[in-house]
N, C-alpha and C positions, 0 to 999 in steps of 0.2 A: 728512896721511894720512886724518884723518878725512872731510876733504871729498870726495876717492877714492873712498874707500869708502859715503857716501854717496849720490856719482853712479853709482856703477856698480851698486847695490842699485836704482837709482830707473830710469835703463836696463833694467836687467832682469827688471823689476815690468811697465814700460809694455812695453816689446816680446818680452819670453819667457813672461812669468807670466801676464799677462791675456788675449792670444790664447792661449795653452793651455786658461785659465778656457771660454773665451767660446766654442773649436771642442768644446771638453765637454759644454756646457749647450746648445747646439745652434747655434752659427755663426752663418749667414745675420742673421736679426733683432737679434742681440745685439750683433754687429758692429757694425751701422747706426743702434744705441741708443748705441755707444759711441761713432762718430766723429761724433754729433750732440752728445756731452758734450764729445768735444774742443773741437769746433768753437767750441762756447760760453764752452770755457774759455780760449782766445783771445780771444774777444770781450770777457770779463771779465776780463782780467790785461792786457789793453790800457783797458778805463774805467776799471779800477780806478787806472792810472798818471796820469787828468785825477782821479779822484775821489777815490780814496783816498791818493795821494801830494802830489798840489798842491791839493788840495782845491778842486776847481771840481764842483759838480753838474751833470752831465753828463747828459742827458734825450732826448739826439737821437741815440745811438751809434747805433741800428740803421739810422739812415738813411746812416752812412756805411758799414756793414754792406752795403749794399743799394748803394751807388755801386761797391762793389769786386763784389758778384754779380754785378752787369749790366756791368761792364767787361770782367771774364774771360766771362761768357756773350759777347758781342758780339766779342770777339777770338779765341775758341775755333769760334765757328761760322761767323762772318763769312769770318776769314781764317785760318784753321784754326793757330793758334798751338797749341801743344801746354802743358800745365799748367806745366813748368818756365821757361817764360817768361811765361804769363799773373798767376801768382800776384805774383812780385816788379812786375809793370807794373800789374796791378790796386794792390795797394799805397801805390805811387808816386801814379798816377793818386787815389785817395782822400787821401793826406795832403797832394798838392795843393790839391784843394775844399775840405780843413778847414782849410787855412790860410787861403783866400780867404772861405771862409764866416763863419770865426770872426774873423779882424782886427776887424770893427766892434764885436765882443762882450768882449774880451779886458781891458777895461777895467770890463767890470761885473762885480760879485762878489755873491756869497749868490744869493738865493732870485731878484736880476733876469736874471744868468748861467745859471739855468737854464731858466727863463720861453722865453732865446733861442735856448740848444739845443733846446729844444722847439719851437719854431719853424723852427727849422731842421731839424729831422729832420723837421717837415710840411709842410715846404716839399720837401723830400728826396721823401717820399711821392708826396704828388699829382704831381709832376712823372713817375716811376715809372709812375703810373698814368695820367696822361692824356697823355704827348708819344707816340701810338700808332704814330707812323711810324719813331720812332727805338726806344722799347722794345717794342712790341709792345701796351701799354697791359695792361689787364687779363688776356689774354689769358696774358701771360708769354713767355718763352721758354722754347722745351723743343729736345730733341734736343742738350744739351749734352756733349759727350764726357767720360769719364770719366778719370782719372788710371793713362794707359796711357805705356807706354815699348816703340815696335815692336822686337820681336826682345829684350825684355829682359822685360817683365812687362804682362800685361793687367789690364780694369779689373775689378774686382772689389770682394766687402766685405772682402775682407779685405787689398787692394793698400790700399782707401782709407780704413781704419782706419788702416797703417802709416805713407801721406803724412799723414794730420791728426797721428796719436802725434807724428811727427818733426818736423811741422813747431812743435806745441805744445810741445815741448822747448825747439827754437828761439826761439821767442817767450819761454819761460821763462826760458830764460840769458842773453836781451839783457836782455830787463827788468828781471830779478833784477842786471844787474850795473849797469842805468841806475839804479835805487832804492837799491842799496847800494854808494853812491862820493860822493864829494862834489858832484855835481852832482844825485844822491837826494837829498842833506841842504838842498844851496840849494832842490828843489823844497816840502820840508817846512817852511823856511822861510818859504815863502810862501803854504805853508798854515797856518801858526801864527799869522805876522803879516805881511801882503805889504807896511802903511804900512812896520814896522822891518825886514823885508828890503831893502826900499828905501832906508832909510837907511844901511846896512850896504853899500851900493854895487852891490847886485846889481840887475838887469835883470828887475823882476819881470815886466813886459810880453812882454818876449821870451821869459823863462821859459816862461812861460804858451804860447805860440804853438809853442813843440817841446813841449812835454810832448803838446801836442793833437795836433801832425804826428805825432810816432812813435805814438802812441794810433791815430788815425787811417790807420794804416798797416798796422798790424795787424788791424785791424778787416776792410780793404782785403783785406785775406790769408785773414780766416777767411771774409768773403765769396764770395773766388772758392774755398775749399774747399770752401763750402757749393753752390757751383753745379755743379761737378766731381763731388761724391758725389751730389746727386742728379739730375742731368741736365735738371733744371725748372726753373724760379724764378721766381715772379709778384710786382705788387707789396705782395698779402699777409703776405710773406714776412719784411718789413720795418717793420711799422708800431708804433707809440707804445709797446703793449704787449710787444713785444718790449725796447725798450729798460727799459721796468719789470724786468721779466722779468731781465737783466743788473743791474739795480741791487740787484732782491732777491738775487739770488746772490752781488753785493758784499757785501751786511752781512750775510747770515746768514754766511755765512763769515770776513768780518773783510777792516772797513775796510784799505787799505796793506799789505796780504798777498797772499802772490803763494798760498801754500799753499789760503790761506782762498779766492781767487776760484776756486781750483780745486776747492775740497770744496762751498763752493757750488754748482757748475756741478752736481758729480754727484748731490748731494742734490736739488735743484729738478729735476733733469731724469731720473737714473734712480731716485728714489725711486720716482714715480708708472709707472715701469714697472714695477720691481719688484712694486708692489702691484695692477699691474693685475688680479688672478685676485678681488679683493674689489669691482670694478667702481669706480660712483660715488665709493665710501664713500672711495677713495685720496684722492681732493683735502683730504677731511674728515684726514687724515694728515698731509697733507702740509704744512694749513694752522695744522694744530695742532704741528709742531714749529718750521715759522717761528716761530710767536706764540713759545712755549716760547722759544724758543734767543735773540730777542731782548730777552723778559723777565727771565731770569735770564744772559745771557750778553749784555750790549748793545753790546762791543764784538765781537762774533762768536767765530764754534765757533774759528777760530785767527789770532785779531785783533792787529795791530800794537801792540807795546807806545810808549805815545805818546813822542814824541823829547824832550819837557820832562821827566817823570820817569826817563827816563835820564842824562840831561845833571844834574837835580839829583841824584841817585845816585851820581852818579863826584865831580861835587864835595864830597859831604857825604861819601863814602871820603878825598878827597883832604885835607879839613879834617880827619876824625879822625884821621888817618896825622901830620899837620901836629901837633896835640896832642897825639898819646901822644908823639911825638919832641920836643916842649919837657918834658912833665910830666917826662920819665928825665933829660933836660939838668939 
């Protein structure tokens, strides 16, 4: 019951309460502030499932970010596919490359696994920016159609605030139900200890290689949202700091939380709108409640309680339970 009433409070927030919010305080701009947070909040509840659940550091997300833009751009204007089949084929199309990209990486772990995703997402880059015959190179592509349905809804901010809300639901209830199942707990596993995962019979290798597919796929999906909402995408769009930019909004929000990469996405990104009437001074705000929130809060504003002090908690209930039922015997 409580879970009910939970989802149907959280429905009603994203799609009744906050366009209410947002056509009061004036529409157009606030919209396009908002499905730029969605968008990221996809992009970040997909790294957060290589980073903060199997813990791989992940440093190249925006480049597969940027595979799914240029996929859906290329299939929407090419051969005029419409959004409801671009997004799941962009998708597809990205968790393919990150399977092919990552296989030789999948084996290295810490600070060398990341070194590779950064490599790969620069490799991701320049290819974006200089194959000019096939992207466009610098240039970008533009005149991307927007997320229209003929004879049912055209495009708009506020059509395409509704497809990122619906679609970053989506993405929230898969990955919420892939982190919390026993196939979440194997991936924690192997981010606790991949040697004793492996001794424990699991497939840490393989592991690894869907955690990054479905991540990867997602990323795929916020990309082609992001080509869709704004009709442009160059390969600017896409590069190193971007993927920073998603890692900060992992940990200020909290490593293995689906809540947390969401409160991050809207802190990093509509704080500094919020404040823009103070000019410059907002960065100076915004940098000071990162520092802040990671100083006194280092596992984030609403961060994963870690799966070893759980696990020692039910046993040390289940030992005292075990003792006061001998002390009465």
């Amino acid at each position: 019951m409580r879970r009910i009433i939970s989802v149907s409070l959280l429905l009603a927030a994203v799609l009744i309460v906050v366009p209410g919010i947002l056509t009061l305080v004036g529409g157009g701009y606030w919209f396009r502030v908002m499905t730029t947070i969605g968008v990221f909040s996809i992009l970040t509840m997909s790294a957060n499932l290589i980073t903060g659940t199997t813990g791989l550091m992940s440093l190249g997300h925006a480049g597969f970010y940027g595979i799914g833009a240029y996929a859906t751009a290329l299939l929407s204007t090419k051969f005029g596919w419409p959004f409801y089949l671009t997004l799941p084929v962009s998708g597809a199309i990205t968790a393919a490359f990150g399977i092919l990209l990552a296989l030789p990486t999948m084996r290295l772990i810490g600070i060398y696994f990341a070194v590779a995703t950064l490599g790969l997402g620069e490799i991701i880059h320049v290819t974006l920016l200089n194959w000019v015959d096939f992207t466009r190179g610098p240039m970008g592509i533009s005149a991307i159609p927007g997320v229209t349905l003929p004879g049912v809804f055209t495009a708009s901010d506020t059509t395409h605030y509704y497809a990122v809300a619906i679609t970053a639901l989506i993405a929230a209830f898969v990955l919420g139900r892939l982190t919390h199942s026993y196939y979440g707990n194997a991936l924690r596993a192997v981010r606790e200890d991949d040697q004793c995962a492996a001794s424990m019979g699991l497939n840490v290798v393989g592991l690894k290689i869907q955690s990054f597919a479905f991540a990867c796929f997602f990323a795929g999906v916020a990309g082609g949202l992001w080509a869709h909402t704004t009709g442009y995408i160059s390969p600017g769009d896409f590069r190193f700091s971007e993927s920073i930019l998603i890692l900060a909004m992992m940990v200020v929000g909290g490593l293995g939380s689906l809540p947390g990469a969401v409160l991050g996405a809207v802190i990093l990104l509509g704080l500094p709108e919020f404040l823009r009437p103070i000019g410059d001074y907002r960065m100076i705000v915004v940098g000071a409640v990162m520092f802040f929130s990671i100083l006194f809060l280092p596992r984030g504003l609403l961060g994963e309680t870690p799966v070893l002090t759980v696990v020692r908690r039910q046993f040390g209930l289940a030992w005292d339970a075990k003792s006061n039922l001998g002390w009465r015997q």
